[in-house]
MOPAC internal coordinates of N, CA, C and O (Angstrom, degrees):
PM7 1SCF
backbone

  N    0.0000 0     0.00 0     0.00 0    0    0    0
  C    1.4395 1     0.00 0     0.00 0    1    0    0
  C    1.5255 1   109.69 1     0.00 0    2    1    0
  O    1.2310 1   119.05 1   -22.04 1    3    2    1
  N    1.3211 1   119.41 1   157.96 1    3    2    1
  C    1.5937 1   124.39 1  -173.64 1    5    3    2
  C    1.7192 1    92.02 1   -89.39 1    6    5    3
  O    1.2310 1   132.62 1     5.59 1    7    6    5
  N    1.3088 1    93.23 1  -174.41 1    7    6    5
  C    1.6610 1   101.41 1   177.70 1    9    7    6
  C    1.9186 1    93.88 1  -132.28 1   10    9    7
  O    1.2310 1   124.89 1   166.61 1   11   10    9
  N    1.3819 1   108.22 1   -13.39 1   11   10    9
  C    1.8594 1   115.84 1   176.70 1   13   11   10
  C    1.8419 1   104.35 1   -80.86 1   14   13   11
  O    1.2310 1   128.62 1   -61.79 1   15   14   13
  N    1.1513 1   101.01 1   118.21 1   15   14   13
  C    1.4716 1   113.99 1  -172.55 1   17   15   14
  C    1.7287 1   111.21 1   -53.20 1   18   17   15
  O    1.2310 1   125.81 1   143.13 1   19   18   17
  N    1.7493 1   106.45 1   -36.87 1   19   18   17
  C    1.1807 1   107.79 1  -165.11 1   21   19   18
  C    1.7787 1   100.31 1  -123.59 1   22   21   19
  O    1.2310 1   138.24 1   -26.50 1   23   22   21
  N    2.0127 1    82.25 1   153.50 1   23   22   21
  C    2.0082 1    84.74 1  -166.80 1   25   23   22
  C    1.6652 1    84.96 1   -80.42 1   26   25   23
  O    1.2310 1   128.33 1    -2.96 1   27   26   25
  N    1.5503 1   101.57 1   177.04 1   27   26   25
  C    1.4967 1   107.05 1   158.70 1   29   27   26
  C    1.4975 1    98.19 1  -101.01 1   30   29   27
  O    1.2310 1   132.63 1    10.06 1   31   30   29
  N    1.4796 1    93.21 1  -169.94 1   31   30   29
  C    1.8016 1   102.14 1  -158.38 1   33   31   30
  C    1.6288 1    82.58 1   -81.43 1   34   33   31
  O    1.2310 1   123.08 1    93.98 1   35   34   33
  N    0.9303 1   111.70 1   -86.02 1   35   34   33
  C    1.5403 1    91.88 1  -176.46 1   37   35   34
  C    0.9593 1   133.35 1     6.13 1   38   37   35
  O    1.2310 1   112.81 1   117.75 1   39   38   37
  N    1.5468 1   131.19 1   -62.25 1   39   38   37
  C    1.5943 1   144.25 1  -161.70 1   41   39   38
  C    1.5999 1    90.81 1   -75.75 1   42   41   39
  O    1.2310 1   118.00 1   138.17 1   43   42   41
  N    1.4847 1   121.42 1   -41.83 1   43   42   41
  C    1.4113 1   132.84 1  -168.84 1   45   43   42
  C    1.6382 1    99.03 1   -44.26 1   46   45   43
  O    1.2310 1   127.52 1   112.25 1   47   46   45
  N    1.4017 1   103.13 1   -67.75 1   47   46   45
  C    1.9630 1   127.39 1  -163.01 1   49   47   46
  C    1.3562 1    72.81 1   -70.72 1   50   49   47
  O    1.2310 1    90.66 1    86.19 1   51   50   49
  N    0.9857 1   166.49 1   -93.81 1   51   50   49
  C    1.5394 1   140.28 1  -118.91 1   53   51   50
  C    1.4398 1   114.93 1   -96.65 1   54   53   51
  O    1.2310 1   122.63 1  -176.80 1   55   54   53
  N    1.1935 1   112.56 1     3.20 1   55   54   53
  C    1.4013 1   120.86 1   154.45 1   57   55   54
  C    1.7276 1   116.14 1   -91.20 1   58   57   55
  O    1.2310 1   116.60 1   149.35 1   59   58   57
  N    0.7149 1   124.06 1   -30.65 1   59   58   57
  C    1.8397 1   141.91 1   160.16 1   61   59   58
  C    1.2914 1   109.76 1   -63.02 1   62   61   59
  O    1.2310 1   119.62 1   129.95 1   63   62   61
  N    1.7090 1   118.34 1   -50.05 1   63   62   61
  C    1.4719 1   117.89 1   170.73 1   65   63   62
  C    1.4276 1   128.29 1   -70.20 1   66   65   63
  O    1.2310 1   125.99 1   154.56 1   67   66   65
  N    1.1956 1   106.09 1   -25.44 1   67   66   65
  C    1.6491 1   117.22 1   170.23 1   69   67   66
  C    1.1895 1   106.80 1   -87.52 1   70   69   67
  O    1.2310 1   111.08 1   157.77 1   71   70   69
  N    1.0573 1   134.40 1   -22.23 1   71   70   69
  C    1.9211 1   126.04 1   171.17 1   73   71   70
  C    1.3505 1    91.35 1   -74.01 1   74   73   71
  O    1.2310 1   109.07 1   109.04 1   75   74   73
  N    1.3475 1   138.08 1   -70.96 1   75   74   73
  C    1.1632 1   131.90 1  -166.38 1   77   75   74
  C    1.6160 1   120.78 1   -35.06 1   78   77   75
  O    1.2310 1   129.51 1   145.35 1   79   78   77
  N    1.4012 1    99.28 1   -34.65 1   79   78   77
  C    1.9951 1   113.12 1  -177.44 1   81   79   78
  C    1.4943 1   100.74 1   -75.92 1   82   81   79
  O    1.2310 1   118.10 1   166.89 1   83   82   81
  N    1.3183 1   121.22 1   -13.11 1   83   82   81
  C    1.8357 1   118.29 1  -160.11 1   85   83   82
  C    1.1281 1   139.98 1    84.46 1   86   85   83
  O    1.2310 1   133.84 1  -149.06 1   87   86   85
  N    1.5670 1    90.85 1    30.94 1   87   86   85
  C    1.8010 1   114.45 1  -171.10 1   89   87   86
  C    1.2805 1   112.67 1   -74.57 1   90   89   87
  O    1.2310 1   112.76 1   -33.49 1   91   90   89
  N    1.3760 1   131.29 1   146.51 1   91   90   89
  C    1.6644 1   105.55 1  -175.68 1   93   91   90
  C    1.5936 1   104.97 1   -89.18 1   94   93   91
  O    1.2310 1   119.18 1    16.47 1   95   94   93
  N    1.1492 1   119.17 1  -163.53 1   95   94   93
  C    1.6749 1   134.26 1  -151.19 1   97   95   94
  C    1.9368 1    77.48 1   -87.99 1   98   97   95
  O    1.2310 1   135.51 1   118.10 1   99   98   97
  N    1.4361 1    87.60 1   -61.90 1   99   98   97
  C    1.6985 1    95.56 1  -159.49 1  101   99   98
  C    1.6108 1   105.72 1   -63.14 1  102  101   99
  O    1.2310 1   116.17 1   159.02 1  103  102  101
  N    1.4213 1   124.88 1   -20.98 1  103  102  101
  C    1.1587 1   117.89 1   177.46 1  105  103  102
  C    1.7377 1   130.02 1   -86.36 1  106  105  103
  O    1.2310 1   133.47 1   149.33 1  107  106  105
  N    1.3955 1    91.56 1   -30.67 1  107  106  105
  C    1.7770 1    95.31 1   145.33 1  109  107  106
  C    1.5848 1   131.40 1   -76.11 1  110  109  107
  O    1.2310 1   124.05 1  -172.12 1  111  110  109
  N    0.9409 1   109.83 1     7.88 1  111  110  109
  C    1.3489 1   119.38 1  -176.71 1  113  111  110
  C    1.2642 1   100.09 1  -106.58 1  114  113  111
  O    1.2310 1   121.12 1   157.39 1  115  114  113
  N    1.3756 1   115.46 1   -22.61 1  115  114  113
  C    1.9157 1   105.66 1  -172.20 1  117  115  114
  C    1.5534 1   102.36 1  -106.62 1  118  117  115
  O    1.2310 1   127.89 1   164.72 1  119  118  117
  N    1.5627 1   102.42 1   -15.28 1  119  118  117
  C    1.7047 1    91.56 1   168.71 1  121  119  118
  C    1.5192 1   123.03 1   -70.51 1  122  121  119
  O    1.2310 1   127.45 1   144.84 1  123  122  121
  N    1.2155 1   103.26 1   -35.16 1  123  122  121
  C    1.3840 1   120.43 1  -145.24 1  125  123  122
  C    1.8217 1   103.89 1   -95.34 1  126  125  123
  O    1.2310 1   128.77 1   157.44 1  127  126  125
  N    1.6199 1   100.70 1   -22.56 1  127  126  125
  C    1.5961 1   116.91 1   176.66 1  129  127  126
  C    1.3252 1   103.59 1    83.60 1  130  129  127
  O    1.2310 1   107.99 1  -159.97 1  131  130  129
  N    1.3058 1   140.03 1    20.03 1  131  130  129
  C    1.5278 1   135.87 1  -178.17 1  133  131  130
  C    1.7667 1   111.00 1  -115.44 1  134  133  131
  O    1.2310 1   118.58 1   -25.94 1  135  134  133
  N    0.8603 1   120.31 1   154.06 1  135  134  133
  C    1.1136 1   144.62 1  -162.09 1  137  135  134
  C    1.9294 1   104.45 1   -62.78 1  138  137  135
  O    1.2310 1   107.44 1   -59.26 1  139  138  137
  N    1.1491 1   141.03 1   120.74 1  139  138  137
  C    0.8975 1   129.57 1   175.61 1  141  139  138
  C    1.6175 1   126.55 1   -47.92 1  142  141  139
  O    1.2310 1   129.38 1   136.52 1  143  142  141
  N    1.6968 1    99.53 1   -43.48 1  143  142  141
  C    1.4596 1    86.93 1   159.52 1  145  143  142
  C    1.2107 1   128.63 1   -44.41 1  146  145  143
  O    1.2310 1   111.67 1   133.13 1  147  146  145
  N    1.0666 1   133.29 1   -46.87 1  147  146  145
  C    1.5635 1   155.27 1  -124.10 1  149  147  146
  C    2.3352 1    81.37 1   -95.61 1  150  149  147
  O    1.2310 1   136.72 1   115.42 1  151  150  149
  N    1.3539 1    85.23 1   -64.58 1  151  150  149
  C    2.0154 1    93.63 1  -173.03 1  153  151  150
  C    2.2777 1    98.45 1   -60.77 1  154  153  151
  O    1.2310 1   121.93 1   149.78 1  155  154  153
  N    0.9623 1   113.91 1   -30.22 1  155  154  153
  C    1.5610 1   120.05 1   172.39 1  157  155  154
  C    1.3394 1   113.57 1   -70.81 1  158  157  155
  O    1.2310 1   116.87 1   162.14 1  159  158  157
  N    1.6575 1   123.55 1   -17.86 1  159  158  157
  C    1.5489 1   134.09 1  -155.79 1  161  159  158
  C    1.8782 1    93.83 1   -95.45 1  162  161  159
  O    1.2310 1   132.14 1   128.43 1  163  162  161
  N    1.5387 1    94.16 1   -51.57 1  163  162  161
  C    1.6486 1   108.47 1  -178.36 1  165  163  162
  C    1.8664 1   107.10 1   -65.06 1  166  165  163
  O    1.2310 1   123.74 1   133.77 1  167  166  165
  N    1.2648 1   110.43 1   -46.23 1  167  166  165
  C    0.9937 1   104.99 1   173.72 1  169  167  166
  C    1.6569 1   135.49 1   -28.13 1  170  169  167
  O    1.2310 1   139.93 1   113.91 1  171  170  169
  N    1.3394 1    78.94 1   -66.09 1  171  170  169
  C    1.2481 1   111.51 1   168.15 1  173  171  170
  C    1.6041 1   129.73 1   -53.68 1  174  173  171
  O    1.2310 1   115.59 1   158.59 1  175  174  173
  N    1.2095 1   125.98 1   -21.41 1  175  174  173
  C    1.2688 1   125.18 1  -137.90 1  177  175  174
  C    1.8739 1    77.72 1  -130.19 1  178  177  175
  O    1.2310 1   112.11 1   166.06 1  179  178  177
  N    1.7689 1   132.48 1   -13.94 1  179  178  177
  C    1.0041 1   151.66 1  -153.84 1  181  179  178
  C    1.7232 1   104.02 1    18.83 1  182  181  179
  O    1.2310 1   121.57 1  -137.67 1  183  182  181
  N    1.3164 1   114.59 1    42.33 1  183  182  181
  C    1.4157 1   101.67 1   163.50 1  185  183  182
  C    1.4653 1   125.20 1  -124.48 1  186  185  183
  O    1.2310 1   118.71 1     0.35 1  187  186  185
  N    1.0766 1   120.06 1  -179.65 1  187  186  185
  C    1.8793 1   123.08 1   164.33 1  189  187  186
  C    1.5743 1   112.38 1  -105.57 1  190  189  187
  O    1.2310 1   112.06 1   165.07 1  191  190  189
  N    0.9523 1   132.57 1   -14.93 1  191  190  189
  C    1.1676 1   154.07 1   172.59 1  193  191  190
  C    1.9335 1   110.26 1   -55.91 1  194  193  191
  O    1.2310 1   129.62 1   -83.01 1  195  194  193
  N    1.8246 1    99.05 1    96.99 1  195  194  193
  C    0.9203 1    88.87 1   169.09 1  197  195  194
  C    1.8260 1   137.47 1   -60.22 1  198  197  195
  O    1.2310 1   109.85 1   -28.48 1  199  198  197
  N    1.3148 1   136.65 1   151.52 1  199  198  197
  C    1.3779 1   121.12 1  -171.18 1  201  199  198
  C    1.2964 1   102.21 1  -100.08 1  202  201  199
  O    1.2310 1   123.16 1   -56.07 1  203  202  201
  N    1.6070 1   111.55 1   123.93 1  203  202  201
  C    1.6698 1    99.31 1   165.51 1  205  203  202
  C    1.3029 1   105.71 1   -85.36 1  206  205  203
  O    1.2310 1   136.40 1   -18.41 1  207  206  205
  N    2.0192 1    85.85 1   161.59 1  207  206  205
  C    1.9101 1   102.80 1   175.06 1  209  207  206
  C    1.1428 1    99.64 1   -94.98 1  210  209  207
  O    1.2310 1   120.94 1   -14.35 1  211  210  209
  N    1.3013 1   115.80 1   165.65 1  211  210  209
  C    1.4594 1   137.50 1   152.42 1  213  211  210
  C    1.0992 1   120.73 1  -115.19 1  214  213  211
  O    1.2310 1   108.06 1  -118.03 1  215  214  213
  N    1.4922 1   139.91 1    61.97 1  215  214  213
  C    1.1338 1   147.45 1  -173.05 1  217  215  214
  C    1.7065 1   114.28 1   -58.49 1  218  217  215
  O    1.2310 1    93.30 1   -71.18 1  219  218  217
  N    0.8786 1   163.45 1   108.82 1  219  218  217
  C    1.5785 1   151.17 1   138.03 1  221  219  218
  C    1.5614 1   105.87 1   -56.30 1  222  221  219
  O    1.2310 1   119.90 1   -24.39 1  223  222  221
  N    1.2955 1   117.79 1   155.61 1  223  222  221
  C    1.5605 1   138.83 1   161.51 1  225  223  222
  C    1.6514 1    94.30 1   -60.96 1  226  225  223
  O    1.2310 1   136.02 1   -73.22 1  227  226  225
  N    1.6916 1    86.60 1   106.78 1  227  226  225
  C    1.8350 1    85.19 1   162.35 1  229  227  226
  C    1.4236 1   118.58 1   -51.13 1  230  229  227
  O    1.2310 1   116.96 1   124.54 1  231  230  229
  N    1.4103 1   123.38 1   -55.46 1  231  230  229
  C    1.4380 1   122.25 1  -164.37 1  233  231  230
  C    1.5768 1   106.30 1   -90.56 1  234  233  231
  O    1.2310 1   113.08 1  -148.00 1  235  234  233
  N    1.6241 1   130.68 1    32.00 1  235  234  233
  C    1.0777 1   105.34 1  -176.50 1  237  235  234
  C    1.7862 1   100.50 1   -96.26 1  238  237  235
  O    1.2310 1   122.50 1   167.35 1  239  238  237
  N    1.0723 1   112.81 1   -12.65 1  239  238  237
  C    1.6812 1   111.60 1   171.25 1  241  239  238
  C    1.5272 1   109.50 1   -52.22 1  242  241  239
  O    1.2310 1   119.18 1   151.98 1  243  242  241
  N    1.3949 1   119.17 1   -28.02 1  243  242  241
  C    1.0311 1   123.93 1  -140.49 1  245  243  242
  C    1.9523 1   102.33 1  -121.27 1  246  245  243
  O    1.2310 1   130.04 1  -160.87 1  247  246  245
  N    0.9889 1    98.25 1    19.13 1  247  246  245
  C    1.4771 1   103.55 1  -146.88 1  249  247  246
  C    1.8370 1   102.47 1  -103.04 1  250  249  247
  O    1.2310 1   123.75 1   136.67 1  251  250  249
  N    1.3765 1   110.41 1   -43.33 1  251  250  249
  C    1.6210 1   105.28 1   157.85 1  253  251  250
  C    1.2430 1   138.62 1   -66.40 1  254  253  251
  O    1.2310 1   128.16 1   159.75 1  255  254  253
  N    1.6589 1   101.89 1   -20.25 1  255  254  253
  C    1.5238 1   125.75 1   148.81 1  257  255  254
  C    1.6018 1   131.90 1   -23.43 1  258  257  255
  O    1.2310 1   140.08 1   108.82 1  259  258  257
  N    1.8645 1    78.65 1   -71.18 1  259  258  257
  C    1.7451 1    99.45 1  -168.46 1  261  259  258
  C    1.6185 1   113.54 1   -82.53 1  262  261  259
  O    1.2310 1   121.00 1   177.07 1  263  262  261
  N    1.1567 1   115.69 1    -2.93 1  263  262  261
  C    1.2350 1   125.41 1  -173.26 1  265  263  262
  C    2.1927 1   111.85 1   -78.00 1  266  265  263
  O    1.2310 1   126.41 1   143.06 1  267  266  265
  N    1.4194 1   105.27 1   -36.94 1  267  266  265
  C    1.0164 1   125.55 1  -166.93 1  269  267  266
  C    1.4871 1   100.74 1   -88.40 1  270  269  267
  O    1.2310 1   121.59 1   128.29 1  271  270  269
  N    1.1985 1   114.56 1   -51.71 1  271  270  269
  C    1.7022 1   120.15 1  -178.44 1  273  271  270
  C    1.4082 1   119.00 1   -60.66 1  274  273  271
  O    1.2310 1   115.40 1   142.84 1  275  274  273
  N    1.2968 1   126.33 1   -37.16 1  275  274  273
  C    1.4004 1   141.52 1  -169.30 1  277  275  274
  C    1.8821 1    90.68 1   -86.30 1  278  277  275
  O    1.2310 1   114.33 1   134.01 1  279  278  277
  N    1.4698 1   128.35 1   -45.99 1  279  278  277
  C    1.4710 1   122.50 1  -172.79 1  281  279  278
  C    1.7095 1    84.90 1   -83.77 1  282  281  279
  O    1.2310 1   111.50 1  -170.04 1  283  282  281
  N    1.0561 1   133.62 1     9.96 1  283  282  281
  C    2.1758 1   103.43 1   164.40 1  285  283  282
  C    1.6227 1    88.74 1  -113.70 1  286  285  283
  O    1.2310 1   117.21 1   138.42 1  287  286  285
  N    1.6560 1   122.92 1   -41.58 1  287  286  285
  C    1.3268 1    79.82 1   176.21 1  289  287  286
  C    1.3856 1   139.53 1   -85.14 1  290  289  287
  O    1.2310 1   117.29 1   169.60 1  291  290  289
  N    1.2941 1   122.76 1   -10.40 1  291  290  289
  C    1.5678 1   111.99 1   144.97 1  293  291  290
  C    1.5271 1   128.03 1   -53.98 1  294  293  291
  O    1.2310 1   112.14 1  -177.84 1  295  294  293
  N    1.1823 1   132.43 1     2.16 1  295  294  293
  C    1.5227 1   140.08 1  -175.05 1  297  295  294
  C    1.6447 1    87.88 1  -114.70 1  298  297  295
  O    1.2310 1   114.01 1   141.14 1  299  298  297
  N    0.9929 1   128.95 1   -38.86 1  299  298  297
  C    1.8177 1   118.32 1   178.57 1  301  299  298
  C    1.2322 1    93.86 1   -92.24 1  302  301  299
  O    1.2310 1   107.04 1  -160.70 1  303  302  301
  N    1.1962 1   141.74 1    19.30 1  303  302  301
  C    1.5299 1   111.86 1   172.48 1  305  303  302
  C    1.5977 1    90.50 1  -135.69 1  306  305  303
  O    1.2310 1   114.30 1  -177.08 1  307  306  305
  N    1.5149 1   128.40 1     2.92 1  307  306  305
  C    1.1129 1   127.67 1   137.43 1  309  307  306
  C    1.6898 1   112.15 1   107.12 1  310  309  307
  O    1.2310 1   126.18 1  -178.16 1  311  310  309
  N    1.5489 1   105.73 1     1.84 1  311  310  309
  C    1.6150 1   135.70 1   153.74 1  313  311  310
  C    1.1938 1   113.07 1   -49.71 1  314  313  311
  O    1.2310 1   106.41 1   170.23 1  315  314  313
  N    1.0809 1   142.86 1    -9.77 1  315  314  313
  C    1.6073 1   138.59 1  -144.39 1  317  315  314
  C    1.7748 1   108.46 1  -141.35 1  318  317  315
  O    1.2310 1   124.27 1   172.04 1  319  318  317
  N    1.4686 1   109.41 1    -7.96 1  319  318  317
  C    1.3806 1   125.82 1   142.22 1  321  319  318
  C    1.2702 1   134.86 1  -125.87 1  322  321  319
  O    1.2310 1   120.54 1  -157.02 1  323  322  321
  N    1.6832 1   116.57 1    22.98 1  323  322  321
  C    1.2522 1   109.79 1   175.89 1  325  323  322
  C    1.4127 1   132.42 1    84.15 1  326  325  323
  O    1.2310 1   124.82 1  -179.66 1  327  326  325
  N    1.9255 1   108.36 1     0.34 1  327  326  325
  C    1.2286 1   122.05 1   168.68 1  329  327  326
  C    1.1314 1   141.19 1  -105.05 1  330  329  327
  O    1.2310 1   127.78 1  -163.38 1  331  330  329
  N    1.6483 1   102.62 1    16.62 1  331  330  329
  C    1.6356 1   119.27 1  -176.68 1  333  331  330
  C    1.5378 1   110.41 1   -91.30 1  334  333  331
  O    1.2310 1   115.27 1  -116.32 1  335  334  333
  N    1.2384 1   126.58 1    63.68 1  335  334  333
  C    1.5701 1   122.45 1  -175.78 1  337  335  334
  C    1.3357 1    89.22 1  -114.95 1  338  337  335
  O    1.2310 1   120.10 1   180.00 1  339  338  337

């Protein structure tokens, strides 16, 4: 198995090209070193075309938020002047 989340296009088309010849699921999967899901995912999806992500920062909605809450409760719990011993 890889430890890289995503195939390149390459690996894609030759996983598409070897199904097409009558390769099995599990036997492109052991050539190629990827996860059978992973050769069942392309299958499926019948393309070579890698997919881009669009990831956003989960916590950046959240991020002027957490900034304020964490500085009162160290100031109520008495961290935030040096008197919490």
């Amino acid at each position: 198995m890889r430890n890289n989340p995503m195939l390149s296009q390459s690996q894609r088309t030759t996983i598409l090209e070897l199904n097409r010849q009558g390769v099995s699921k599990r036997q492109i999967a052991r050539v190629l070193g990827v996860s059978r899901l992973a050769v069942r995912r392309v299958l499926r999806s019948n393309s070579s075309q890698v997919t881009e992500l669009h990831r956003p920062e989960k916590a950046e909605p959240y991020r002027q938020q957490s900034t304020p809450r964490a500085y009162h409760r160290e100031a109520r719990d008495g961290f935030a002047e040096g008197t919490g011993d």
